[in-house]
Biopython code that builds the backbone (N, CA, C, O; Angstrom):
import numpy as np
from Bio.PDB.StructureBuilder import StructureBuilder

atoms = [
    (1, "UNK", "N", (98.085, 96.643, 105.158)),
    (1, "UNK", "CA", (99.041, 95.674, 105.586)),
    (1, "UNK", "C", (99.069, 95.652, 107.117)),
    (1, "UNK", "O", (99.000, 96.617, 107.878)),
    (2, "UNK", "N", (99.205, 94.127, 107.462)),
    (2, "UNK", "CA", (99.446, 94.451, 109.108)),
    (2, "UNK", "C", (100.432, 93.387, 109.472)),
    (2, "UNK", "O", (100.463, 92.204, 109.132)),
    (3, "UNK", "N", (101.309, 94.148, 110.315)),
    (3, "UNK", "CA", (102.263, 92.930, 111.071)),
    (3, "UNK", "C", (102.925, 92.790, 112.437)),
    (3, "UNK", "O", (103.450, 93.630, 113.168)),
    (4, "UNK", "N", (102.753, 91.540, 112.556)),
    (4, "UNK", "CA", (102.657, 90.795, 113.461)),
    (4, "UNK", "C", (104.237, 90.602, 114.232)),
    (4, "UNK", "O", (105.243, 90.254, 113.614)),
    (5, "UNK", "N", (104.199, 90.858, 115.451)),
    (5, "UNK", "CA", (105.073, 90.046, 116.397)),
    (5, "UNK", "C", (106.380, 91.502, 116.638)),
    (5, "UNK", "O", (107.605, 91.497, 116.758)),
    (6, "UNK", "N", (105.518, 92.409, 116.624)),
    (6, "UNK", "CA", (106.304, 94.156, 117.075)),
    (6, "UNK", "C", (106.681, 94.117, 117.913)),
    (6, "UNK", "O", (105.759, 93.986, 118.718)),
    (7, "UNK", "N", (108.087, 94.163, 118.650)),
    (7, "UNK", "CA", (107.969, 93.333, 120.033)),
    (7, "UNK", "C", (108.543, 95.161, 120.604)),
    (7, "UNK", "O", (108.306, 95.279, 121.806)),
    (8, "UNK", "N", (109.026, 96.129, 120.152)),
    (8, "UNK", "CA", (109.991, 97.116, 120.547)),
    (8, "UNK", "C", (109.424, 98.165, 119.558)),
    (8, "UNK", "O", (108.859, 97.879, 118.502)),
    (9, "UNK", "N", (109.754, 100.040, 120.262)),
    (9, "UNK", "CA", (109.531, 100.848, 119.091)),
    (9, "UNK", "C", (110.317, 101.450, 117.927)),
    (9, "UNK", "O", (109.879, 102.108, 116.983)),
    (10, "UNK", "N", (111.512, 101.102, 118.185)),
    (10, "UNK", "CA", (111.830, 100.923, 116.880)),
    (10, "UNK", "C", (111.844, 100.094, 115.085)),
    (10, "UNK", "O", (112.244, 100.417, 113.966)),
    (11, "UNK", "N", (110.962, 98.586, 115.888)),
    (11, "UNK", "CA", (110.223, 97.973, 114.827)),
    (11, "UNK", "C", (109.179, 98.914, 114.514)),
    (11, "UNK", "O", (109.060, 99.141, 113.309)),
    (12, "UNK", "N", (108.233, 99.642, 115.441)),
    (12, "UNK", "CA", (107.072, 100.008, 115.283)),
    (12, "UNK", "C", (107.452, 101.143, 113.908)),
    (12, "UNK", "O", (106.941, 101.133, 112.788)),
    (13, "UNK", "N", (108.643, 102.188, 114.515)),
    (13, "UNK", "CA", (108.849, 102.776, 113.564)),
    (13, "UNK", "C", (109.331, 102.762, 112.205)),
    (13, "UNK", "O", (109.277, 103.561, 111.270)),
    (14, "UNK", "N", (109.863, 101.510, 112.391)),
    (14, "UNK", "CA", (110.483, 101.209, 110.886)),
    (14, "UNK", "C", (109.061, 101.139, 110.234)),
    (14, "UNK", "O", (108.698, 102.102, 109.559)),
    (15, "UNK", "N", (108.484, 100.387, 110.345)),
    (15, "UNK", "CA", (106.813, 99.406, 109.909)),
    (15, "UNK", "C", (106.372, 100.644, 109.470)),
    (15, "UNK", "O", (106.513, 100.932, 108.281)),
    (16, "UNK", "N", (105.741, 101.603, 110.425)),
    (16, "UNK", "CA", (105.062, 102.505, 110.035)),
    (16, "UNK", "C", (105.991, 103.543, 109.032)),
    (16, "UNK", "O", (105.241, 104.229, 108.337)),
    (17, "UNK", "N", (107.579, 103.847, 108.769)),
    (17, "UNK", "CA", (108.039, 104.561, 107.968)),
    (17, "UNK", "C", (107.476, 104.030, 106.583)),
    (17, "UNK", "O", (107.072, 104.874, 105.783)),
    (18, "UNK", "N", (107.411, 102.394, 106.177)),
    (18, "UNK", "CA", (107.387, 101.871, 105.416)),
    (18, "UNK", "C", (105.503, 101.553, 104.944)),
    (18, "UNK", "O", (105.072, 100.901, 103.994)),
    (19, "UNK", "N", (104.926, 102.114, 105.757)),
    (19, "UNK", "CA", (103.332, 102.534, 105.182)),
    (19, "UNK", "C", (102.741, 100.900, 106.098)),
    (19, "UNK", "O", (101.852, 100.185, 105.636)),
    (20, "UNK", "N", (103.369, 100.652, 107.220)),
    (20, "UNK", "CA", (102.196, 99.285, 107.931)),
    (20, "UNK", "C", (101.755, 100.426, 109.087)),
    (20, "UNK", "O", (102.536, 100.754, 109.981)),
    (21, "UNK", "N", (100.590, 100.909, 108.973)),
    (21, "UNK", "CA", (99.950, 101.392, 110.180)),
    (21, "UNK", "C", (98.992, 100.225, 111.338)),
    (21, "UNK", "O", (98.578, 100.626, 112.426)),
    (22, "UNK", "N", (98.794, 98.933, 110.891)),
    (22, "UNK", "CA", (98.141, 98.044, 111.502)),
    (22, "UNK", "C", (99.397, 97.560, 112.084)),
    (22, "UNK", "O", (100.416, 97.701, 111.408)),
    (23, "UNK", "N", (99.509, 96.755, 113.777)),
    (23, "UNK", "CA", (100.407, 96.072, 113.774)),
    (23, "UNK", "C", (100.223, 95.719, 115.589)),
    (23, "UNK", "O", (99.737, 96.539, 116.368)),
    (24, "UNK", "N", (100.829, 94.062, 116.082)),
    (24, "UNK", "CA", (100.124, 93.483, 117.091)),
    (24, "UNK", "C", (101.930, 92.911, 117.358)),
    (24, "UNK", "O", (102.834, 92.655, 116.562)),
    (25, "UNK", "N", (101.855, 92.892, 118.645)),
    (25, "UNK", "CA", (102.880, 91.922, 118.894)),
    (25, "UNK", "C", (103.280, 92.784, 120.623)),
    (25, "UNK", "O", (102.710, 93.794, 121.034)),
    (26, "UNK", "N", (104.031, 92.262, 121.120)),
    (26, "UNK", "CA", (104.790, 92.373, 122.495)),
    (26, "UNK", "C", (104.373, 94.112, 123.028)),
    (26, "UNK", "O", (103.950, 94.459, 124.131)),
    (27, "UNK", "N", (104.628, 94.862, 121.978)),
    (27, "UNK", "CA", (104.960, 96.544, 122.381)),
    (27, "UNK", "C", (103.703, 96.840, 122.919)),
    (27, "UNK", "O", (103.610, 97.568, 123.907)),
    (28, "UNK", "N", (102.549, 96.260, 122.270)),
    (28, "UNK", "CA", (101.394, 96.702, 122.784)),
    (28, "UNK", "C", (100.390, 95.959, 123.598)),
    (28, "UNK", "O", (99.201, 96.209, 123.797)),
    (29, "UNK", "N", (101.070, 95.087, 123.978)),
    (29, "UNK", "CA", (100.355, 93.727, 124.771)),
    (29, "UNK", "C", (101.187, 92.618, 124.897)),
    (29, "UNK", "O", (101.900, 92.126, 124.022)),
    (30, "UNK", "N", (101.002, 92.164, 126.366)),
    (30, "UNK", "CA", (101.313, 91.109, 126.492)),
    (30, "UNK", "C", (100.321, 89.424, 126.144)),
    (30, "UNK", "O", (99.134, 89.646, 125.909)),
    (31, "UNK", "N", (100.574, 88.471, 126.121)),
    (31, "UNK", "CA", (99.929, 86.929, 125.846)),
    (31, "UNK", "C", (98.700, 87.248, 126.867)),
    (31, "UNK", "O", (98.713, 88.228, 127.613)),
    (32, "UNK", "N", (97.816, 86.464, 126.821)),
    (32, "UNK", "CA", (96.427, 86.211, 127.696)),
    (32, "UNK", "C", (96.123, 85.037, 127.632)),
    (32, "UNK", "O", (96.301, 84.243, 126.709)),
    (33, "UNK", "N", (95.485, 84.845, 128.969)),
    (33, "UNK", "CA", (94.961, 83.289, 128.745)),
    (33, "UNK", "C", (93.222, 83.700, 128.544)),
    (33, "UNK", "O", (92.954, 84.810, 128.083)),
    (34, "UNK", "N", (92.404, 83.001, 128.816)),
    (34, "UNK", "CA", (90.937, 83.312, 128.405)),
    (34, "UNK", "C", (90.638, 83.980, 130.009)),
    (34, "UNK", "O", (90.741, 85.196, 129.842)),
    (35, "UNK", "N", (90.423, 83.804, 130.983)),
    (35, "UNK", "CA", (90.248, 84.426, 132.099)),
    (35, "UNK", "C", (90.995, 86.196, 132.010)),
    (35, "UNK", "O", (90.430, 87.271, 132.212)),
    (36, "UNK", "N", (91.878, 86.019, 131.777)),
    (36, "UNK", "CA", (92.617, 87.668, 131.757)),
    (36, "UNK", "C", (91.560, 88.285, 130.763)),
    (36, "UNK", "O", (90.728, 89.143, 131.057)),
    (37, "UNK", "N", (91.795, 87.532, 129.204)),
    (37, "UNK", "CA", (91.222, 88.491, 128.119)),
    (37, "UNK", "C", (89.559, 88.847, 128.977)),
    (37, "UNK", "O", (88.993, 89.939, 129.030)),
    (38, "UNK", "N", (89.283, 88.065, 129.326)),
    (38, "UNK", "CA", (87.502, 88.477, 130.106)),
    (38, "UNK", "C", (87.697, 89.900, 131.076)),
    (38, "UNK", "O", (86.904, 90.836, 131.169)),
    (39, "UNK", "N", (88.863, 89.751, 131.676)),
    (39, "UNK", "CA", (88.751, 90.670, 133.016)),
    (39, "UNK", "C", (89.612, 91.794, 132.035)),
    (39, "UNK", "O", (89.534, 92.870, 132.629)),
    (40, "UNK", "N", (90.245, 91.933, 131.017)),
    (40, "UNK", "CA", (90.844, 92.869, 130.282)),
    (40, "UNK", "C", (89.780, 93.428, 129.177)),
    (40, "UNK", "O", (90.191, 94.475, 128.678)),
    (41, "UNK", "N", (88.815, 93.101, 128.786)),
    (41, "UNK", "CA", (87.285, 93.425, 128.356)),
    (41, "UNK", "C", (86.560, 94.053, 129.574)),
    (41, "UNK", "O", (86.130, 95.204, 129.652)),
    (42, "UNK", "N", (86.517, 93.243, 130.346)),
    (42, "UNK", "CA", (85.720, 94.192, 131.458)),
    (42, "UNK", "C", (86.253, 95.659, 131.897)),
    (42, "UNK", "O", (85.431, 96.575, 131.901)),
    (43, "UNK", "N", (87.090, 95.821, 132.128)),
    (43, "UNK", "CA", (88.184, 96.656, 132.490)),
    (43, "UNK", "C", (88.011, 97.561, 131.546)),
    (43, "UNK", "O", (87.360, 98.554, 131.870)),
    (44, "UNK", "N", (88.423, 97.492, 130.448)),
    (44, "UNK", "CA", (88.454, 98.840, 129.059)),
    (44, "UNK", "C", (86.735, 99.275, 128.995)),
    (44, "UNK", "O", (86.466, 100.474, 128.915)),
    (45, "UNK", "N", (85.728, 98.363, 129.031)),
    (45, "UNK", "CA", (84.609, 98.229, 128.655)),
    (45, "UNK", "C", (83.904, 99.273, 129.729)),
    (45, "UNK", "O", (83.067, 100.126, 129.433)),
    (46, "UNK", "N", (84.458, 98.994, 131.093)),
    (46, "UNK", "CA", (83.639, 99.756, 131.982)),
    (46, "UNK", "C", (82.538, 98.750, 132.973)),
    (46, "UNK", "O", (82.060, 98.992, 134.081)),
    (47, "UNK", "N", (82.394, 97.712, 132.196)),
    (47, "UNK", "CA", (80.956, 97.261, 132.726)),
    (47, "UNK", "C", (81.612, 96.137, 133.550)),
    (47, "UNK", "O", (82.756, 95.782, 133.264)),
    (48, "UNK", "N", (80.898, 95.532, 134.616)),
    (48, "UNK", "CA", (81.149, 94.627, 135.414)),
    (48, "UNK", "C", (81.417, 93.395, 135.035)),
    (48, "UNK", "O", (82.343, 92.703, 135.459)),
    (49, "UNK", "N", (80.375, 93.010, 133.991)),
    (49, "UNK", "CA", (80.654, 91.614, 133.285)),
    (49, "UNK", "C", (80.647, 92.046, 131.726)),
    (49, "UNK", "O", (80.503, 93.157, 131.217)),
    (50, "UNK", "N", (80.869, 90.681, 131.111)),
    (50, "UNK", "CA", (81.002, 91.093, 129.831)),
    (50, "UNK", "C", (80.070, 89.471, 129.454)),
    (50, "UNK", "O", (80.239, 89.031, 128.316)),
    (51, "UNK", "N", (79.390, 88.883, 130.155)),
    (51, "UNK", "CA", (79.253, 87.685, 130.016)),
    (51, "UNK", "C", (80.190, 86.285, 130.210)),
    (51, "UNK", "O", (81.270, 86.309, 130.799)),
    (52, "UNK", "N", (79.541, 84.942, 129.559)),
    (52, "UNK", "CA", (80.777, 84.414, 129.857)),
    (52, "UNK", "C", (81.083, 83.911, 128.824)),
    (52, "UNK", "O", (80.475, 83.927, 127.754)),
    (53, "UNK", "N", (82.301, 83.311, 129.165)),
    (53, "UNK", "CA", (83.009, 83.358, 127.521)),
    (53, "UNK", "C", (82.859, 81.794, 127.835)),
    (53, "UNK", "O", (83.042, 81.274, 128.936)),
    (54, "UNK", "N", (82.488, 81.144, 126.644)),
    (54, "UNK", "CA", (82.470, 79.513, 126.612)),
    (54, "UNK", "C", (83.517, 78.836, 125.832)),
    (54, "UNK", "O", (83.525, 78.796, 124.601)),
    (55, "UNK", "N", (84.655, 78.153, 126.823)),
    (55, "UNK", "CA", (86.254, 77.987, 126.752)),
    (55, "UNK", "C", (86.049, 76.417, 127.161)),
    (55, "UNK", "O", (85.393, 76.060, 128.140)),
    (56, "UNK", "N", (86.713, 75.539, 126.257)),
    (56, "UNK", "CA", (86.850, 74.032, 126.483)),
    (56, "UNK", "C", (88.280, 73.852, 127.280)),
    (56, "UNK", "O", (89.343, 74.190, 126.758)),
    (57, "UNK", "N", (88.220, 73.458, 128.197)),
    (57, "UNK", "CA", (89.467, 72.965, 129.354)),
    (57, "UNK", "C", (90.759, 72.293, 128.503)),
    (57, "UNK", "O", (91.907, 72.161, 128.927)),
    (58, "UNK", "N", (90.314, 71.963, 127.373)),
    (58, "UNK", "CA", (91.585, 71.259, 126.324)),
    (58, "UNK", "C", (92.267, 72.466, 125.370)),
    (58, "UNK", "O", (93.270, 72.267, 124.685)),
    (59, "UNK", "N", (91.655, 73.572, 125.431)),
    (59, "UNK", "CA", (92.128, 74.810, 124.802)),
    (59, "UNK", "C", (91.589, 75.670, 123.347)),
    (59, "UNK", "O", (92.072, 76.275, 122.390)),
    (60, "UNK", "N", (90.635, 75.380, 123.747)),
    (60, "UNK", "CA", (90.098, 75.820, 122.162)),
    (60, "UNK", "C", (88.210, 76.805, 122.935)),
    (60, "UNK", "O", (87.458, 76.561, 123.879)),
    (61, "UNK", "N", (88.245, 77.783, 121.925)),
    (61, "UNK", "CA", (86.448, 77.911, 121.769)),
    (61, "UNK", "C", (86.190, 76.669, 121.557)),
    (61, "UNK", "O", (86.999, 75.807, 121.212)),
    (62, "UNK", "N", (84.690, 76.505, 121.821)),
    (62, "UNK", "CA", (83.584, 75.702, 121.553)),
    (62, "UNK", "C", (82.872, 76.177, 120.365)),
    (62, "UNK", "O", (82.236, 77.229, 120.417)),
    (63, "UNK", "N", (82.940, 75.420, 119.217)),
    (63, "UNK", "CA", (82.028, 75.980, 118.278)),
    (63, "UNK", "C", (81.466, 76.408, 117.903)),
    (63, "UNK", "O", (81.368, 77.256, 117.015)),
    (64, "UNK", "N", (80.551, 75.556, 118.941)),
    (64, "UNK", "CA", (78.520, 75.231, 119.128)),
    (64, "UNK", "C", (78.655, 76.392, 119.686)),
    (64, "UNK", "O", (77.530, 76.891, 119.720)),
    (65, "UNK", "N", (79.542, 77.209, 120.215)),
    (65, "UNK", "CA", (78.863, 78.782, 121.134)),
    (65, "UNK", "C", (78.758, 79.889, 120.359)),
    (65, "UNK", "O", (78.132, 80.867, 120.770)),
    (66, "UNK", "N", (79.452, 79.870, 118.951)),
    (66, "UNK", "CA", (80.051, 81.012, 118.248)),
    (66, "UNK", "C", (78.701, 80.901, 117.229)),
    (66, "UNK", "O", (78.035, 79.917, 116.907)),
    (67, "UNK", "N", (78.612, 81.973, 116.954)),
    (67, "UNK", "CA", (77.381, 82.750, 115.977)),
    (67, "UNK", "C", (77.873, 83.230, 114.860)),
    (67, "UNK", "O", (78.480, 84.294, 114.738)),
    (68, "UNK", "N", (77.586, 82.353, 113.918)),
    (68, "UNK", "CA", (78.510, 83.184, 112.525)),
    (68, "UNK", "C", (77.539, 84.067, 111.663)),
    (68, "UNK", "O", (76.468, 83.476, 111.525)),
    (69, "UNK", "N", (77.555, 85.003, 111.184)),
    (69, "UNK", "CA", (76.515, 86.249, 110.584)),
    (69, "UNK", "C", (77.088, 86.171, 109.212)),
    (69, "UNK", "O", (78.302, 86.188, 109.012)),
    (70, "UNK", "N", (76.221, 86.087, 108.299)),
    (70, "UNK", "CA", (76.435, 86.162, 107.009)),
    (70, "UNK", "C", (76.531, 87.964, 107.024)),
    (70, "UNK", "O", (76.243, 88.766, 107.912)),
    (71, "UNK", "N", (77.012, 88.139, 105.770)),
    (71, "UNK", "CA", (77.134, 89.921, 105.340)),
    (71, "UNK", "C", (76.511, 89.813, 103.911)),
    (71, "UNK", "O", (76.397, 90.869, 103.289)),
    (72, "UNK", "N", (76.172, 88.865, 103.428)),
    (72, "UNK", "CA", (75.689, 88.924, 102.032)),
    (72, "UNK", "C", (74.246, 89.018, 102.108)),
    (72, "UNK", "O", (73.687, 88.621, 103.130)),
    (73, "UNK", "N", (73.656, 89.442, 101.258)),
    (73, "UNK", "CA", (71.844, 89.529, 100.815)),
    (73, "UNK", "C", (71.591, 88.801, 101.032)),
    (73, "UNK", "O", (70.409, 88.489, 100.882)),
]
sb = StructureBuilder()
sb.init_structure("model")
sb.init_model(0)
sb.init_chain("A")
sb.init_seg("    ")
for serial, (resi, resn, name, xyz) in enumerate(atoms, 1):
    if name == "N":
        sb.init_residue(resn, " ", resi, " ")
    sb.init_atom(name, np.array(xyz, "f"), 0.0, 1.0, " ", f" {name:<3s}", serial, name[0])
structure = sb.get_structure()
């Protein structure tokens, strides 16, 4: 189970008393725009670049950039 929108640690602790060990929201991060998340990859990663990320000015990925991998035979 995972949930969303933990903003404080006493949600964290309730969640996890109640068996959610997955969980995303405020306590452990703040919002990003696509420029931060790049320089917040670089940063944890170590490495200078991480490449570039291909971001449409209207707010969305670009499709055509994303690589989808099957997992089946």
């Amino acid at each position: 189970m995972f949930a969303d929108g933990v903003e404080n640690q006493v949600q964290r602790d309730l969640l996890h008393k109640h068996g959610v060990h997955y969980a995303q929201g405020r306590l452990f991060g703040q919002p990003m725009n696509i420029q931060q998340l790049q320089a917040f990859i670089e940063q944890r990663s170590g490495h200078t670049s991480v490449g570039s990320l291909d971001y449409q000015a209207v707010g969305g990925f670009n499709a055509g950039s994303l690589t989808s991998r099957s997992t089946s035979p």
